[in-house]
C-alpha positions as CSV (number, residue, x, y, z in Angstrom):
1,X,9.3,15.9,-3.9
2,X,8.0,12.9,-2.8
3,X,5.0,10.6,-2.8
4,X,1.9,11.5,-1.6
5,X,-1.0,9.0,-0.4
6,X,-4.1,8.9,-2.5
7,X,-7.1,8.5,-0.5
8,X,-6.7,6.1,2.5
9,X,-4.9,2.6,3.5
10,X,-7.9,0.2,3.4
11,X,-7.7,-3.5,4.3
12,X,-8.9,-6.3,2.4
13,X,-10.5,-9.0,4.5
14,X,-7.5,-10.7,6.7
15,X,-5.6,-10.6,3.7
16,X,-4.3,-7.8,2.2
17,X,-3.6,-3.9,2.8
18,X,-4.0,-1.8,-0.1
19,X,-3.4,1.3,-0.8
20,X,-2.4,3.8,-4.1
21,X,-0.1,6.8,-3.9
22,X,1.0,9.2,-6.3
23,X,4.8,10.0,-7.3
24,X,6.7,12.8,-8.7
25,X,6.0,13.8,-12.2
26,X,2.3,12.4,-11.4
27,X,2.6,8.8,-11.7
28,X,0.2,6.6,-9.8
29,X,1.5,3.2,-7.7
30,X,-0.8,0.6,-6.1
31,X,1.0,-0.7,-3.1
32,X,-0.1,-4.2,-2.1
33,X,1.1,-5.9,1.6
34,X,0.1,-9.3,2.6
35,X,-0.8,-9.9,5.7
36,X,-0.2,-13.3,8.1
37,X,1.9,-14.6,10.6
38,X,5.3,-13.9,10.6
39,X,7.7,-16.4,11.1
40,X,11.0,-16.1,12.6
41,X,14.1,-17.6,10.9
């Protein structure tokens, strides 16, 4: 089993991309990506 996404990917202003998906055995995760310009090393 894996996890399943709860509701939908929603961004925050220009900031952030949030989203929450549940796991086995029924635990819940917030996932949280910051968004910007990347910069190249």
């Amino acid at each position: 089993r894996g996890a399943e996404l709860v509701g939908e990917v929603v961004q925050y202003e220009d900031t952030y991309r949030l989203c929450y998906i549940r796991g086995p055995e029924g635990i819940l995760i917030g996932l949280a990506q910051e968004l910007g310009q990347q910069t190249s090393r």
